[in-house]
VORO-361440 format. One record per atom (N, C-alpha, C): residue in one letter; x, y, z. Coordinates in steps of 0.001 Angstrom, whole numbers, padded with zeros to 6 digits, always signed. Layout:
AXYZ ...
***
This chain:
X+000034+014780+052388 X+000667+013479+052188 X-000325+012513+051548 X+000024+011826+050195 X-000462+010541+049831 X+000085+009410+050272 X-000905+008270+049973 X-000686+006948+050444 X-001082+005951+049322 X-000196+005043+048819 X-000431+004163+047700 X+000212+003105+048439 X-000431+001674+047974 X+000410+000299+048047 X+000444-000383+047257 X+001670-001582+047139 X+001235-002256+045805 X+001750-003961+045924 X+001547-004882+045435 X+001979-006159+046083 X+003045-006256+044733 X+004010-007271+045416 X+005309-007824+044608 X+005651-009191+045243 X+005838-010008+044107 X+006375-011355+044581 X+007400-011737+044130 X+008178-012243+045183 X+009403-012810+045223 X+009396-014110+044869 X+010818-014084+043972 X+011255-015727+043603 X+012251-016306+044321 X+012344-017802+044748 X+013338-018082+045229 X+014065-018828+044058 X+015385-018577+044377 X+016659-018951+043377 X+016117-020397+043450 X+016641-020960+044688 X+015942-022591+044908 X+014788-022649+045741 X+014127-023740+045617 X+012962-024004+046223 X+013542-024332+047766 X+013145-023537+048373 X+013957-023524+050140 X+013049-024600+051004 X+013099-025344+051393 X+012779-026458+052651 X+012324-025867+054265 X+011294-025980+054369 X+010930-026050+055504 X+010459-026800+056644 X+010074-027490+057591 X+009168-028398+058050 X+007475-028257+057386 X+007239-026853+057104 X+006080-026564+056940 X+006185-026598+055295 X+006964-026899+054451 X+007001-027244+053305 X+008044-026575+052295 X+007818-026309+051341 X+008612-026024+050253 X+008241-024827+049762 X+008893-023287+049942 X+008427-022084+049403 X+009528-021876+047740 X+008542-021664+047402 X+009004-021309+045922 X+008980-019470+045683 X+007669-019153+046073 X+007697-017852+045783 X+007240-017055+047340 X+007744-015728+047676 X+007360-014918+048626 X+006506-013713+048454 X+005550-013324+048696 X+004240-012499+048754 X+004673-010942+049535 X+004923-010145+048970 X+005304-008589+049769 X+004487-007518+049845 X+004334-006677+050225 X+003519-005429+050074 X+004183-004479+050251 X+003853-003211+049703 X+004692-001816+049773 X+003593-000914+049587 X+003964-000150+051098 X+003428+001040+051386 X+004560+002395+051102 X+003895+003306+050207 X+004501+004331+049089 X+003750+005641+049761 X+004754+006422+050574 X+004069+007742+051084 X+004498+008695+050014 X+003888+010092+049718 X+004766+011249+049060 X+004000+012107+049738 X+005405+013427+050142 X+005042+014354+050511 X+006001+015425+050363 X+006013+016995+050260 X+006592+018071+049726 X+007846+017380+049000 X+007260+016372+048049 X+008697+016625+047024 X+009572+015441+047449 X+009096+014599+048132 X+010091+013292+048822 X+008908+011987+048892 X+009402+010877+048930 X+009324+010195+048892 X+009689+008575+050135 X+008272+007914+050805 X+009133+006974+051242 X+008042+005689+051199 X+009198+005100+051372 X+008549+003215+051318 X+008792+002814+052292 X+007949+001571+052458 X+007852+000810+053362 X+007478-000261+052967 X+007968-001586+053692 X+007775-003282+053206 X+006770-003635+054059 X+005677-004293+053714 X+005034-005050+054519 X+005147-006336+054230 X+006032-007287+054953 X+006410-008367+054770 X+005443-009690+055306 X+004410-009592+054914 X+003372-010556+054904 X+003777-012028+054546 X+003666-013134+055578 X+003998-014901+055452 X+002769-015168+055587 X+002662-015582+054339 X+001302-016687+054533 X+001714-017950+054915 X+000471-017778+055986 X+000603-019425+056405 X+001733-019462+057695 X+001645-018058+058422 X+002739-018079+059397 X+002204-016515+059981 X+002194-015680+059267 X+001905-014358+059933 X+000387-014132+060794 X+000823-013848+061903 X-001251-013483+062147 X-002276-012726+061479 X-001386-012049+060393 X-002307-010992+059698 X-002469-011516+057923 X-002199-012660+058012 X-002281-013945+056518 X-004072-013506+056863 X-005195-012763+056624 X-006374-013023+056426 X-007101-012511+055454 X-007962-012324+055139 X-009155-012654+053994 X-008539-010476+053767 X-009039-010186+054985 X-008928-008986+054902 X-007945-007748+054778 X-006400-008327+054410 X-004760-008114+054486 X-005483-006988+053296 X-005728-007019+052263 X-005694-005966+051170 X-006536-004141+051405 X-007801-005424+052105 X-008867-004143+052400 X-008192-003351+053281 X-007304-003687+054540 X-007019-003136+055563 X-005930-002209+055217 X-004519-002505+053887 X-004242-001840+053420 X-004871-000298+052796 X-005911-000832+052335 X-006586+000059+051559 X-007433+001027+052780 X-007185+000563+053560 X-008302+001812+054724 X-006848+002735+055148 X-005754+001555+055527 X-004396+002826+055822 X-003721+003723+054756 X-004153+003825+053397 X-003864+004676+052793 X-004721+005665+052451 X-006406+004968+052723 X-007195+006263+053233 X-007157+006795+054081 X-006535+006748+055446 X-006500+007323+056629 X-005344+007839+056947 X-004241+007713+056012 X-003027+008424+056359 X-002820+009360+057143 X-003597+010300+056907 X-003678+011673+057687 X-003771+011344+058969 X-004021+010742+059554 X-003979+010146+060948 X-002677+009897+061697 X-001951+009860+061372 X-000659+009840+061647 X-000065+008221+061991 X+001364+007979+062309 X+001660+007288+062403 X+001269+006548+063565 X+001698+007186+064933 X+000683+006544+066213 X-000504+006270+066040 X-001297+006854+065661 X-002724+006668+065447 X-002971+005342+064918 X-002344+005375+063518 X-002418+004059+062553 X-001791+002824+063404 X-000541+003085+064111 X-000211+001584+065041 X-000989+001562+065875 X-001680+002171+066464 X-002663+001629+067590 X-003707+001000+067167 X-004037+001075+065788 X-005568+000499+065017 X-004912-000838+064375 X-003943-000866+064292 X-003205-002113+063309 X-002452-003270+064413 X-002923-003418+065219 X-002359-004343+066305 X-002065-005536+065792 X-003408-006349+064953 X-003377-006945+064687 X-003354-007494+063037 X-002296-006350+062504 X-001722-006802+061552 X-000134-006182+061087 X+000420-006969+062439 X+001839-006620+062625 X+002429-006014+061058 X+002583-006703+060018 X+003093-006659+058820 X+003027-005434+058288 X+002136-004890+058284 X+001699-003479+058170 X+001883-002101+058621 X+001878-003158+060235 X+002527-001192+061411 X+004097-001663+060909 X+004872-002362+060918 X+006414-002566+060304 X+006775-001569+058836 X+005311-001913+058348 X+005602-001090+056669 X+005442+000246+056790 X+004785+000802+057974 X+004389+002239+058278 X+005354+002305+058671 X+006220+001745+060051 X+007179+002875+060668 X+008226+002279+059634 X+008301+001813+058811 X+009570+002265+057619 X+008996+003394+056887 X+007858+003510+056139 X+007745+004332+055781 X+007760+005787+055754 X+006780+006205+056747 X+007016+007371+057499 X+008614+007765+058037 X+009135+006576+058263 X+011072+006905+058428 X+011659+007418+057781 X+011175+006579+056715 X+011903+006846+055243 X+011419+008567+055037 X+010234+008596+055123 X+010001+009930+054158 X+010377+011446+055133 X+010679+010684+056241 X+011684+012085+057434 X+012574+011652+056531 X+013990+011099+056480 X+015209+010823+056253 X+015342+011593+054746 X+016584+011847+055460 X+017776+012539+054008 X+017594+011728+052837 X+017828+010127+053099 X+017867+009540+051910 X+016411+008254+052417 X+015684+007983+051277 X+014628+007105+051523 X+014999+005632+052339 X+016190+005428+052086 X+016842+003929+052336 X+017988+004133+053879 X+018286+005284+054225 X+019154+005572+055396 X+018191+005907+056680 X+017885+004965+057121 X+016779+005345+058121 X+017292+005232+059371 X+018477+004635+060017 X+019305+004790+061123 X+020336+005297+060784 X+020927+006359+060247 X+022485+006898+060054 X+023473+006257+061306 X+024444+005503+060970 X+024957+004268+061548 X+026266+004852+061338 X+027484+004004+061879 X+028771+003172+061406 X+028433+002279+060254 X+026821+001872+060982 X+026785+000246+059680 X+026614+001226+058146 X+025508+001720+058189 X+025168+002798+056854 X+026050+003475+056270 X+027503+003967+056975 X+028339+004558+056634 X+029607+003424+056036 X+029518+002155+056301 X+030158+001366+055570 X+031452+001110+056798 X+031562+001223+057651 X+032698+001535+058972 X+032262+000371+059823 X+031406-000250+060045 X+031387-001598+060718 X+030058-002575+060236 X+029794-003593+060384 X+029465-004773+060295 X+028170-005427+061174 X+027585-006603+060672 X+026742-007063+061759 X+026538-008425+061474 X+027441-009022+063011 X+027280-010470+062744 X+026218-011144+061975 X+026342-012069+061131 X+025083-013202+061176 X+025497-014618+060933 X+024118-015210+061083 X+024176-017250+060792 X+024223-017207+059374 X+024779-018254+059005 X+024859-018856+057374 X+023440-019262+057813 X+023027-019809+056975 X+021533-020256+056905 X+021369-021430+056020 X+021354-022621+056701 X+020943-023917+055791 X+019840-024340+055731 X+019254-024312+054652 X+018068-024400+054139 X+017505-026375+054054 X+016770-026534+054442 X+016198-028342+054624 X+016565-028693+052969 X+016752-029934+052865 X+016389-030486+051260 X+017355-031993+051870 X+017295-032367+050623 X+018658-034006+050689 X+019901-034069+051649 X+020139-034502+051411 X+021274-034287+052251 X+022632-033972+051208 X+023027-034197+050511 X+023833-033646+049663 X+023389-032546+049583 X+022391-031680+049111 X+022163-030362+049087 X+022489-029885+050181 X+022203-030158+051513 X+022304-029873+052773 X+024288-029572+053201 X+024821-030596+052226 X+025913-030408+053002 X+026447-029569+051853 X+026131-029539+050418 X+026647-028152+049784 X+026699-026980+050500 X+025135-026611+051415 X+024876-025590+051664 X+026143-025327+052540 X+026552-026407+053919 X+027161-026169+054801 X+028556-025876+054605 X+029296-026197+053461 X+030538-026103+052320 X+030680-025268+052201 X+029616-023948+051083 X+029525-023034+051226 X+029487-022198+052337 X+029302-022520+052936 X+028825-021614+054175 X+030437-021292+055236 X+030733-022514+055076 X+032062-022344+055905 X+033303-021550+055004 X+033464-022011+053802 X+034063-021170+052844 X+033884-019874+052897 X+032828-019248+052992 X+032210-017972+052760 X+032615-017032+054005 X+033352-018006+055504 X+033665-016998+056410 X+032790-017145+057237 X+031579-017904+057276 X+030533-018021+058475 X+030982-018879+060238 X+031216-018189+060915 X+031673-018840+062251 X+030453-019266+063137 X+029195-018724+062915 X+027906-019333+063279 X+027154-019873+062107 X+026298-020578+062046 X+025554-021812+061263 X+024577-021939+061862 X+023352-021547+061047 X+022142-022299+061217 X+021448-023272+060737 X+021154-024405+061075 X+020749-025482+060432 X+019048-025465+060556 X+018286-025247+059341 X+016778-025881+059303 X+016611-027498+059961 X+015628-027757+060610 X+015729-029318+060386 X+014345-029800+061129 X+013903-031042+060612 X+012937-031563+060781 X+012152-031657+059822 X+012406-031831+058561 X+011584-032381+057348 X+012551-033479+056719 X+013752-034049+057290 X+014419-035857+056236 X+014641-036269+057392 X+015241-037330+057718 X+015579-037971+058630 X+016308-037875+059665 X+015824-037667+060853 X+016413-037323+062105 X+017651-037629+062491 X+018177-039367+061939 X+019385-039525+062064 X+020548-039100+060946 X+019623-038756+059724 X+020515-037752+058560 X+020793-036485+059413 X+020136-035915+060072 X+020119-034600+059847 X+021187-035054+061489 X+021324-035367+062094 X+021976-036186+063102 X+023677-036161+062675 X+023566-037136+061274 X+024954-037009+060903 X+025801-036024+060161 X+025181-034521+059344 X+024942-033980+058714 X+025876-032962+060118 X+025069-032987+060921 X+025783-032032+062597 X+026923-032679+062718 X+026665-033915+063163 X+028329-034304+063402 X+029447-034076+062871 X+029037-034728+061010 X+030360-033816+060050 X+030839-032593+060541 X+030031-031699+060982 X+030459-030507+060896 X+031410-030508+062399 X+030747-031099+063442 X+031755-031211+064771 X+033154-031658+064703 X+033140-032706+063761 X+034236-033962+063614 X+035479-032676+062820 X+035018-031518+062150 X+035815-030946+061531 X+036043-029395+062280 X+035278-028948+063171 X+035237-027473+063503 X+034280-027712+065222 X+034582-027656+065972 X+034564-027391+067687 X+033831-026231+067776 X+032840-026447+069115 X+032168-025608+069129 X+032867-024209+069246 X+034272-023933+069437 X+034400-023167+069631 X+035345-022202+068159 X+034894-023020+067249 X+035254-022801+065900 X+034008-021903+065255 X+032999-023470+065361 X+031722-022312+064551 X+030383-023039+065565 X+029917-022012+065968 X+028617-021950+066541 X+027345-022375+065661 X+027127-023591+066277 X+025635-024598+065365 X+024032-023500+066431 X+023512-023656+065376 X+022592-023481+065601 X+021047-023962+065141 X+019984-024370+065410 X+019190-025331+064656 X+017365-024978+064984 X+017045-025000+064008 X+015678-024554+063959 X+014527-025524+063632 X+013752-026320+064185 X+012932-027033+064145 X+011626-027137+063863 X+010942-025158+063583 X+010099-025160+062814 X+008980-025835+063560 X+008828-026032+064792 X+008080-027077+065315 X+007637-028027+065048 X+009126-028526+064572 X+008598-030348+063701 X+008648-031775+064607 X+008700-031376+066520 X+008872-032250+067104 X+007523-032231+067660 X+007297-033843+068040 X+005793-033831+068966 X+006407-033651+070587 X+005354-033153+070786 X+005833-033082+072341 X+006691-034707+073717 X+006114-035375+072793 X+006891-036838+073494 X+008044-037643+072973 X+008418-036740+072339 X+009466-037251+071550 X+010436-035974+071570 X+010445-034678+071875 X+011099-033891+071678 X+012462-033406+072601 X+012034-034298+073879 X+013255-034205+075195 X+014355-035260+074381 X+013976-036361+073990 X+015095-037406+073730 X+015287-036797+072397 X+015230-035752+071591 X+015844-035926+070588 X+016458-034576+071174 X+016436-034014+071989 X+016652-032443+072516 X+018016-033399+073206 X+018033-034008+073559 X+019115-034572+074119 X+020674-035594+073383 X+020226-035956+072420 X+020862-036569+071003 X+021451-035180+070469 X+020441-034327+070193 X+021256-033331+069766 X+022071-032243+070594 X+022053-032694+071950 X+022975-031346+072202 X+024299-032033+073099 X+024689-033307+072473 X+025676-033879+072096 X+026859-033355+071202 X+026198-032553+070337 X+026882-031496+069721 X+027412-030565+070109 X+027215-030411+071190 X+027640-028770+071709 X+026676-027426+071046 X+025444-027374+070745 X+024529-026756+069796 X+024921-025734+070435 X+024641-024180+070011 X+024205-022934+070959 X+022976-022860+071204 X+021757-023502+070035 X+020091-023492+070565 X+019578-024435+069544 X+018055-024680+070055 X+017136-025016+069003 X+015820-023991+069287 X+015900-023616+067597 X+014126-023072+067794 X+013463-023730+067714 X+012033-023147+068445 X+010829-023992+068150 X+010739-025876+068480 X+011387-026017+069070 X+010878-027555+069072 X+009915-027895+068925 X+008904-027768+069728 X+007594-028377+069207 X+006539-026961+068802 X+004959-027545+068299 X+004609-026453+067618 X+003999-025324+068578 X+003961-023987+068565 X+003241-023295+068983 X+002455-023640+069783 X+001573-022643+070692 X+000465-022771+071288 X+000122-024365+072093 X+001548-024683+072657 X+001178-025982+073155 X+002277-025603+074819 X+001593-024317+075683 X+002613-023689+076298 X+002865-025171+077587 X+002049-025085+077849 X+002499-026129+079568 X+003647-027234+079176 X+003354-028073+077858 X+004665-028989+077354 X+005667-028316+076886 X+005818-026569+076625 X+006895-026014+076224 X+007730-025378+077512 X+006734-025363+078268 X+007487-024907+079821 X+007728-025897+080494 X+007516-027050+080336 X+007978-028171+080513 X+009567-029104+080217 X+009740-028382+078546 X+010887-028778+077824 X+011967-027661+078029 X+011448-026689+078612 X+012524-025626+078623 X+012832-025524+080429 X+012123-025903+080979 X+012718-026785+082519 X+013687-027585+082368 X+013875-028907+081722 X+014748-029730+081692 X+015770-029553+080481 X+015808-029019+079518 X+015993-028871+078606 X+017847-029711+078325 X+018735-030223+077872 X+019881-030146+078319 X+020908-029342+077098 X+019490-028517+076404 X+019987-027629+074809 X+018812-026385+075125 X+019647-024914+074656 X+018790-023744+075380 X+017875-023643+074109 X+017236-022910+074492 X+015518-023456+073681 X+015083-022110+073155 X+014595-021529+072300 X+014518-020198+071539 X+013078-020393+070884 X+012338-018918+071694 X+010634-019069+071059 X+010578-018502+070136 X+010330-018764+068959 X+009925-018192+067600 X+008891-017887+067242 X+008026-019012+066771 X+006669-018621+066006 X+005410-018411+067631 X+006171-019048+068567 X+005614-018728+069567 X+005076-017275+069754 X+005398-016289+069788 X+005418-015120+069955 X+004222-014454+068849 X+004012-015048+067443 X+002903-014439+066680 X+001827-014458+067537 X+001200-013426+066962 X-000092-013305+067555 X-000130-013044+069212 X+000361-012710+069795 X+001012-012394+071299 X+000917-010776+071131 X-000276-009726+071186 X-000146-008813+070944 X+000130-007771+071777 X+000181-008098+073178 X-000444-007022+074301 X+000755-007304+075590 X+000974-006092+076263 X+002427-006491+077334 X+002132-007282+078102 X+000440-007103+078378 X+000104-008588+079346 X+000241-009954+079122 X-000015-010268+077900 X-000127-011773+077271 X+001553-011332+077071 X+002480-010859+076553 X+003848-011315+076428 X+004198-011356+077673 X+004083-010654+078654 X+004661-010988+079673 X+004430-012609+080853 X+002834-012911+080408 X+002747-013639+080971 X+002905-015477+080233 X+003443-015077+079236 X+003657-015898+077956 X+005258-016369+078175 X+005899-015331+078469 X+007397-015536+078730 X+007787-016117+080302 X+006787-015463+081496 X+006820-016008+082392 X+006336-017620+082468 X+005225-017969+082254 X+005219-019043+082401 X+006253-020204+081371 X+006821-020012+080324 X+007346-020823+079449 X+008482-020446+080104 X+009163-019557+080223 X+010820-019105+080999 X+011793-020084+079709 X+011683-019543+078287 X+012781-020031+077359 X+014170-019535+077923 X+015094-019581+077344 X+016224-019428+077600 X+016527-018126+076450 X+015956-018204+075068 X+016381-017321+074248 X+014700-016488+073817 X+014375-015382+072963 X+013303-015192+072171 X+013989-014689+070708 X+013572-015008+069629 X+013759-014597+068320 X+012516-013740+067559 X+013328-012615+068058 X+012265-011432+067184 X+012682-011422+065460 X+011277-011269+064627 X+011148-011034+063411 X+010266-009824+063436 X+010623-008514+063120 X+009744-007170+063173 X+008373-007416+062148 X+008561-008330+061280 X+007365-007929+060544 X+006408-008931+061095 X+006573-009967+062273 X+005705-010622+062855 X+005033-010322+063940 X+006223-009422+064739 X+005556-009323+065929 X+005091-007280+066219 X+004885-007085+065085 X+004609-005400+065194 X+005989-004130+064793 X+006896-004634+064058 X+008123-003732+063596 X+008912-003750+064645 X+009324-002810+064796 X+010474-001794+065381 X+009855-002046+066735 X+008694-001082+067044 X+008080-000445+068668 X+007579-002121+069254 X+007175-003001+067915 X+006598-004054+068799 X+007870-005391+069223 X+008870-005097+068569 X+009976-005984+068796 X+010498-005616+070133 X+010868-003912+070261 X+011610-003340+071472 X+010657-004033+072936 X+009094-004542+072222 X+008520-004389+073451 X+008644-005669+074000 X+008910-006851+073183 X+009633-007854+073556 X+010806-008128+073998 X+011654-007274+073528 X+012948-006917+074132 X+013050-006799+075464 X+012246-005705+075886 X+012122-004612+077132 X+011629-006143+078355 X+010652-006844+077825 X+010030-007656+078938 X+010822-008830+079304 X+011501-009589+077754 X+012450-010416+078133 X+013747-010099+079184 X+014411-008765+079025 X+015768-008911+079641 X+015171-008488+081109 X+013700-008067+081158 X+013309-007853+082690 X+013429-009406+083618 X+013243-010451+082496 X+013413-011881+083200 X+014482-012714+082621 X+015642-011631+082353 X+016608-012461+081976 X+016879-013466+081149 X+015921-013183+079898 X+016535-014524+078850 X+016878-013377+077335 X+017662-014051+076865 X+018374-013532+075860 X+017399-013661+074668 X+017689-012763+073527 X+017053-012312+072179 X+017973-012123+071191 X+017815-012471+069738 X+018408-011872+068824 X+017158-012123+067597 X+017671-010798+066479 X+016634-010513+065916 X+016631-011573+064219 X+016131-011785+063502 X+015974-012237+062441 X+015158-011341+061619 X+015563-011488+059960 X+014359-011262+059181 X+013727-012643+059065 X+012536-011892+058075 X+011468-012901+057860 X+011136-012940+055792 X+012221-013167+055567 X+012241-013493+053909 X+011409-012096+053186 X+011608-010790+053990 X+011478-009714+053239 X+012791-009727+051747 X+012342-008407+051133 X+013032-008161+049989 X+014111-007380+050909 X+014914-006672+049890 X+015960-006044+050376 X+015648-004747+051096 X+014795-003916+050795 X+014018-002515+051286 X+013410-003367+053080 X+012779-004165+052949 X+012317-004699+054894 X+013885-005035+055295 X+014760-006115+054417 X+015792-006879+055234 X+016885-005552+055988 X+016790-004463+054974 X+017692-002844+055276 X+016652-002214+056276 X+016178-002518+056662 X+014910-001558+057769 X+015259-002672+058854 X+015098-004026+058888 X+015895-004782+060301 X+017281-004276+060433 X+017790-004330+059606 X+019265-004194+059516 X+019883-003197+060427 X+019232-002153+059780 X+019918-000821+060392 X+018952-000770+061741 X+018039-000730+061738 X+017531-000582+063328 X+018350-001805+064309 X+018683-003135+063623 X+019382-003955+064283 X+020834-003511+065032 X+021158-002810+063921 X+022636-002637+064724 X+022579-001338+065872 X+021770-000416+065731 X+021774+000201+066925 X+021399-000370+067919 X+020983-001543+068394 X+020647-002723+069755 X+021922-003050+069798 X+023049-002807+069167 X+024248-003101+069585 X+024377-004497+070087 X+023581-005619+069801 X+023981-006698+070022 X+025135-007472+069563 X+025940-008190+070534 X+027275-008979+070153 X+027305-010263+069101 X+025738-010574+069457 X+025006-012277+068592 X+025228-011858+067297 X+025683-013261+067009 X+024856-013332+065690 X+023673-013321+064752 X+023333-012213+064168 X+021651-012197+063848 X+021419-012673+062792 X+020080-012868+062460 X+019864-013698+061321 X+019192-012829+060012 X+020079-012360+059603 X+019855-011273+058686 X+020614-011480+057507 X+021000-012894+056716 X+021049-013049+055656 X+020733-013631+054588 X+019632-013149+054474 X+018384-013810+053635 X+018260-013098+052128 X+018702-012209+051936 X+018933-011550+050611 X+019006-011794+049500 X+019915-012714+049525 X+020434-012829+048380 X+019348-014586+047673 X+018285-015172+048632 X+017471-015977+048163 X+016694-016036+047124 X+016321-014692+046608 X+015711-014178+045221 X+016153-013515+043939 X+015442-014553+042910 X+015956-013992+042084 X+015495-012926+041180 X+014609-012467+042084 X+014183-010521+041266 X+014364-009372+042457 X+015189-010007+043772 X+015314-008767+044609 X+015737-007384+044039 X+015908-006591+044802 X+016239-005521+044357 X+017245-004920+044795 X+018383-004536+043770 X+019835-004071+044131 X+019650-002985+045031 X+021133-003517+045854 X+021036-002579+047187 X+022739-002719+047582 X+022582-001609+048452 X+024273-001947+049539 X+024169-002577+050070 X+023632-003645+050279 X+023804-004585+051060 X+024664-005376+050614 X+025305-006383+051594 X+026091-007489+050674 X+026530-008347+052065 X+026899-009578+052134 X+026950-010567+053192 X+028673-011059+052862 X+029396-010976+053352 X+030820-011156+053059 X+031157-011706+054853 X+032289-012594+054687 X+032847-012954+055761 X+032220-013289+057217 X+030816-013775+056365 X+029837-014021+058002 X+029447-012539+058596 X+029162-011560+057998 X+028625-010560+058421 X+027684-009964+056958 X+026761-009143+057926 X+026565-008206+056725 X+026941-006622+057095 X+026601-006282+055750 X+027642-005117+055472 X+027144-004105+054759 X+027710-002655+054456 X+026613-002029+053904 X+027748-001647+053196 X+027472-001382+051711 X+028212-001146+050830 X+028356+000839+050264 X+029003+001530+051236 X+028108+002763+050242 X+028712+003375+048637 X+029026+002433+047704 X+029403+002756+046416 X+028525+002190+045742 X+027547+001383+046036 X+026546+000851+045906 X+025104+001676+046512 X+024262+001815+045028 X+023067+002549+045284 X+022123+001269+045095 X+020815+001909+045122 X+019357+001381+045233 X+018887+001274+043858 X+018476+000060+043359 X+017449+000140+042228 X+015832-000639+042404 X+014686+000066+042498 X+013902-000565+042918 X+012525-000334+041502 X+013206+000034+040419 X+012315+000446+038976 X+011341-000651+038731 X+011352-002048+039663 X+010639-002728+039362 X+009075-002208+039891 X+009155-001783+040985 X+008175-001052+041677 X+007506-000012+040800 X+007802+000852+040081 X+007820+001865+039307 X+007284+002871+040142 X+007882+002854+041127 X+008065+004455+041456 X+008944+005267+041564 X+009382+006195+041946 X+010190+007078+041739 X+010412+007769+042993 X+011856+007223+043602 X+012728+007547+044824 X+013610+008637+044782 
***
């Protein structure tokens, strides 16, 4: 077996809004196994400026796992702890290059085109006219859950922006949901946690930022809106620190992204500890291309979760790469008359 990688950057159609700023372009990596005559890939979906493994040394470390291949796949996740992005691109890879087809790595209902997997529309921060295009679209399009970015314009915009949407559709129409990016300070984040769940919200992520646990176990005590740890969880590598990370904060929800918190084996392991203390999870991508967003995807739907996941991010670029995928009626969906083109890569699947 060989091992090659190669970086690719993504464009966004629009410049997408964050609290943490304005992404224009997305940064990828691909790990390329071959062996007797087959072929497989893998995404390493690297966020700068968000991932724990954004460091000096992301390339070199690549470059030691395609010298060490031969080591196998366990081997290589036990040395890569701490560069989640990477063990995610291995166990696609190595998946891929067992599997019948490079891109069918859970043989599903979903893969077979026979069922579906909820997700949030996804509203992206900007003006507020842009904001409420997005939400236009979004309801048109069949979306019964909604996620709203927020915390980069004005609190009471983004305030009235929710309401429109109440004044026209009940929570029991379409499920709000709202992500905060940790754009609240900790003394200010109960009274606006409380303004907003006036709405009837289903959650907010992240309220305030990371690594600030005693005021986050604090806000998720009183909370009177259920509270969902996100970026919390980077860098959280070991069952001891998650477990004792979740115990003391006691959120109400956790939001796994596989290429943040260790793939597949390191998501399940968040999984496994949360429902031991009873708080709920659903999974998201993390602005992979279409090859990572189809590796959440299909491992997603065998968790058989009822939620809505946040798995429609696809279609944000404009050099992704054609796939069965496709987002119709507030779900996504797997198309199988629809093949793979990934020639931008120039390799050969």
């Amino acid at each position: 077996m060989t091992a090659s990688f190669q970086q690719y950057i993504l464009q966004f159609k629009n410049p997408s809004g964050t609290s943490r700023g304005i992404l224009k372009t997305k940064e990828t990596w691909f790990i390329i196994l071959k062996g007797d005559g087959k072929t497989g890939i893998g995404e390493c979906g690297l966020f700068r400026g968000l991932s724990s493994d954004d460091r000096s040394d992301y390339v070199e470390k690549l470059q030691w796992v395609c010298d060490h291949i031969k080591l196998g796949l366990d081997e290589l996740l036990s040395d890569l702890i701490e560069f989640p992005s990477i063990q995610f691109g291995l166990e696609q890879a190595f998946k891929s290059l067992e599997s019948e087809s490079p891109f069918e790595l859970f043989p599903s209902e979903f893969t077979r085109g026979k069922a579906s997997i909820p997700i949030n529309g996804l509203i992206w921060m900007g003006s507020e006219s842009f904001m409420k295009d997005q939400i236009r679209e979004k309801l048109e399009s069949g979306f019964n859950c909604i996620k709203m970015k927020i915390g980069a314009i004005d609190f009471d915009t983004e305030l009235n922006l929710i309401k429109s949407i109440r004044q026209e559709f009940s929570a029991h129409d379409i499920e709000l949901r709202v992500d905060a990016n940790g754009a609240f300070t900790p003394d200010q984040a109960l009274e606006k946690l409380k303004r907003l769940s006036a709405f009837e919200l289903h959650s907010i992520e992240q309220p305030i930022k990371q690594g600030q646990h005693e005021e986050m176990a604090r806000l998720c005590e009183v909370t009177p809106l259920p509270i969902a740890l996100d970026e919390e969880l980077i860098g959280v590598f070991t069952v001891t620190r998650q477990t004792e990370l979740l115990q003391m904060i006691n959120p109400q929800y956790i939001i796994l992204k596989p290429s943040l918190v260790g793939g597949w084996s390191g998501s399940e392991q968040w999984i496994n500890i949360a429902e031991r203390h009873n708080i709920g999870w659903w999974i998201t991508s993390a602005l992979e291309s279409n090859v990572g967003l189809n590796a959440v995807a299909q491992w997603t739907y065998t968790l058989q979760s009822n939620m809505p996941q946040g798995l429609g991010t696809g279609s944000l670029f404009t050099n992704n790469f054609e796939s069965p995928l496709l987002v119709k009626n507030g779900t996504l969906q797997h198309e199988i008359k629809k093949g793979w083109n990934v020639t931008n890569l120039n390799i050969t699947i």
